[in-house]
C-alpha positions in Angstrom: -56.0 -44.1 -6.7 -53.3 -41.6 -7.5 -53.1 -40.8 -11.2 -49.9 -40.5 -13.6 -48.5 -36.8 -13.5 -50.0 -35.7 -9.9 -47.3 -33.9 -7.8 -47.2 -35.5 -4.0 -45.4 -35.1 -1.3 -43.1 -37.7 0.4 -44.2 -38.1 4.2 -41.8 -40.8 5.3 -38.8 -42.2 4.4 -35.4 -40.3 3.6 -37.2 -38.3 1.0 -39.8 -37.2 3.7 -41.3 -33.5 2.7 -39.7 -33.5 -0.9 -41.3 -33.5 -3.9 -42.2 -36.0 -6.2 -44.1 -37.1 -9.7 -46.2 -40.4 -10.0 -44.8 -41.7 -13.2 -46.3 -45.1 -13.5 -48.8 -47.8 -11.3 -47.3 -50.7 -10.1 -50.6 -52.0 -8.6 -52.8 -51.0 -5.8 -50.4 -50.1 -3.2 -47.5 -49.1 -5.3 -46.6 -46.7 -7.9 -43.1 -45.8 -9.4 -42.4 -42.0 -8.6 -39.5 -39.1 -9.5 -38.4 -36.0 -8.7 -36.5 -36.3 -10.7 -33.5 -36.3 -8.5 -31.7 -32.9 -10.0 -34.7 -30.8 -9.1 -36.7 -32.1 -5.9 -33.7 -34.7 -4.5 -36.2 -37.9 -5.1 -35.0 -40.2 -7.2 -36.9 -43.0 -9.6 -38.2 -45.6 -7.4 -41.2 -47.7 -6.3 -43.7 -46.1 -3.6 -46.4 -47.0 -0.9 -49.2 -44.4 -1.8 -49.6 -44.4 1.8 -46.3 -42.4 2.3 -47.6 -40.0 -0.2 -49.6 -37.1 0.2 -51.4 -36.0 -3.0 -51.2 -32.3 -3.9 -53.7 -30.4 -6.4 -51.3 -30.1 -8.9 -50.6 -32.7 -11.8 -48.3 -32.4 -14.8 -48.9 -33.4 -18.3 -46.6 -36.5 -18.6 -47.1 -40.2 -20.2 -46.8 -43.1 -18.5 -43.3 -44.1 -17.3 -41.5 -40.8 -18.6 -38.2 -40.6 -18.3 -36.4 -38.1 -16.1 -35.7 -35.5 -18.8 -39.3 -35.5 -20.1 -40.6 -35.2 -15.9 -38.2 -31.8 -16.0 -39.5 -30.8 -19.3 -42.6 -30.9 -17.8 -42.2 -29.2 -14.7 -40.4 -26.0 -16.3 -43.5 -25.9 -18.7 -46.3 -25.8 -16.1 -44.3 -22.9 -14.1 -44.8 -24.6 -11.1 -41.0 -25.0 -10.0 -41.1 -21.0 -8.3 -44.5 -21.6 -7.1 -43.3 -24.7 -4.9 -40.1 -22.6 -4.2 -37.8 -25.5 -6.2 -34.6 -24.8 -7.9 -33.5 -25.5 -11.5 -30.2 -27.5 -11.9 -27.5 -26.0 -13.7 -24.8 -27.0 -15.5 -21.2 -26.6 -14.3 -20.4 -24.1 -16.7 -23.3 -21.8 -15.9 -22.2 -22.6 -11.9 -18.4 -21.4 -13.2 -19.5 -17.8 -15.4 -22.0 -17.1 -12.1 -18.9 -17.8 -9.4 -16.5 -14.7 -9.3 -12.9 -15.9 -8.8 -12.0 -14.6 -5.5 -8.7 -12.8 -4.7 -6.8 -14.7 -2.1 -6.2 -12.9 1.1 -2.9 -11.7 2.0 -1.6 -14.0 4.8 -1.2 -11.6 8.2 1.8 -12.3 10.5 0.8 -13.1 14.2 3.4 -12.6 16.6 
């Protein structure tokens, strides 16, 4: 049985090859899973452990953690450039990181 914390992998389903956190057992064939959806793209929902592939890495989290404490999580174990993800920002980090670009000057075709 898949334990609270352990990273897996989706293999079906929209979600198929992303990321995701077991954050609680439902029962023997289900558990409720996250990405959470800012970092990997999956968001909260129920899962057959048959469409999820168990990798060897597991994060320190209690039982039905919220989303905030599953990121929390992730940045602490450094495991977010190892599996090649990427942090959210914010929108004002995404507006000082944009440069404003200078509009082109409009060419005549004749």
């Amino acid at each position: 049985m898949i334990e609270i914390g352990t990273i897996c992998i989706k293999t079906s389903g929209r979600e198929k090859g992303k990321y995701a956190v077991v954050v609680k057992k439902v029962d023997k064939n289900f558990v409720m899973i996250t990405g959470p959806k800012k970092l990997t793209g999956v968001k909260r929902r129920r899962a057959n452990v048959l469409h999820l592939q168990e990798t060897k890495y597991k994060l320190p989290i209690k039982e039905d953690a919220s989303d905030e404490e599953v990121l929390e999580a992730w940045k602490k174990s450094g495991l977010i450039n190892r599996l090649g993800l990427k942090l959210p920002t914010t929108l004002k980090e995404k507006q000082s990181t944009q440069k404003k670009k200078k509009p082109k000057p409009k060419s005549k075709n004749k």
